[in-house]
N, C-alpha and C positions, 0 to 999 in steps of 0.2 A: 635543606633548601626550602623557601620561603615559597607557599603557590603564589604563580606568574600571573590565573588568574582564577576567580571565584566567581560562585553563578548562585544565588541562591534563589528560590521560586518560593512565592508563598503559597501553604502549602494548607489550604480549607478543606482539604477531599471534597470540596462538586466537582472536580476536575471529573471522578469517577462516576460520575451519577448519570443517569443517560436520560435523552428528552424520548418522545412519542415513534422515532424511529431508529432506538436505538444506539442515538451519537451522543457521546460523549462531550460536555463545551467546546472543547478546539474544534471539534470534528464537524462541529453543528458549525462554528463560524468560518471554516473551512468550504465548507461545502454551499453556504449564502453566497462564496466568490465560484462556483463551478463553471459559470458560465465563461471564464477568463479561458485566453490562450495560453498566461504561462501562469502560475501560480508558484511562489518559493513557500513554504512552511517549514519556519522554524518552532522546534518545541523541543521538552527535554526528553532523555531516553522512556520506553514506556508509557508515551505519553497516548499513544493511538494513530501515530502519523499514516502507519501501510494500511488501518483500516480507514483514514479519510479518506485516501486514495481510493480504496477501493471502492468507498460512495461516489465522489467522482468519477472514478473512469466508467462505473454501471449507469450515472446519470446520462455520462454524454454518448455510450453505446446507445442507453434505452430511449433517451431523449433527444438530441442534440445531432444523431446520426454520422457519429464515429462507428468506424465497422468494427476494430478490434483495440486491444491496449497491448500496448507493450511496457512491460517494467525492466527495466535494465539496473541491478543494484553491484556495488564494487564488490560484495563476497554471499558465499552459498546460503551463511547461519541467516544474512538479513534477508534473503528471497523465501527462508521459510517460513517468515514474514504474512508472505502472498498467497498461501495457502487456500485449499478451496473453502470455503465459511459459508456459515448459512447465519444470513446478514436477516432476513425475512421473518425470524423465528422469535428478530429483537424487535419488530413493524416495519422496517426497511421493505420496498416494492422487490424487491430481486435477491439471489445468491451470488454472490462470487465461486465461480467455479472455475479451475483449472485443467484446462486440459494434460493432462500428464506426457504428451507427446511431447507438447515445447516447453516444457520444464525442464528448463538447463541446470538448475539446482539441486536436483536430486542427484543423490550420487550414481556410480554403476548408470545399467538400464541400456538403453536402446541405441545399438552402434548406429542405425539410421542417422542417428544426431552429432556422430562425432563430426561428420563433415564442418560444423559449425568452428573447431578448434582446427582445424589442419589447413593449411598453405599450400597453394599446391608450387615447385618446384619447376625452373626452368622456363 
């Protein structure tokens, strides 16, 4: 069967190279829109998208005074994604850090959280 369809990127490696805080191209022009309410980024797999994010959601905590972020992703493997990073160490102003309480991706761990998955009945 003939692929339906094709995606080819051209492919320089500066994709990889990172500027003065650590981002990568996309990430750096990603992050020039942060001030935006909704933002879509498209880009290929690998490309950096959960760490644009994560520059964004620390700009408009530190900056912008959003209190917290929430990431909501359709399965566990991409929330490991979100992991806690030490963004700071690339010249980034902050770390991403995770609280392991509400990390619904980890497997096992703390029944306090199953309330999140149960219905209640009746």
């Amino acid at each position: 069967m003939p692929n339906l369809v094709e995606v080819n990127y051209q492919q320089t490696g500066q994709s990889t190279n990172t500027d003065e805080l650590g981002m990568r191209e996309m990430q750096a022009r990603a992050y020039e829109s942060r001030n935006a309410q909704y933002l879509l980024i498209k880009a290929p797999p690998a490309s950096g998208k959960s760490r644009a994010l994560m520059f964004m959601a620390l700009d408009k905590m530190n900056n912008q005074g959003v209190a917290k972020t929430i990431v909501a992703v359709p399965e566990r493997s991409i929330g490991s994604s979100f992991a806690s990073t030490e963004l700071s160490k690339f010249g980034f102003h902050s770390d991403w850090k995770v609280n392991n309480q509400w990390n619904l991706c980890t497997p096992g761990g703390d029944a306090g959280r199953d309330h999140c998955f149960q219905l209640d009945e009746g």
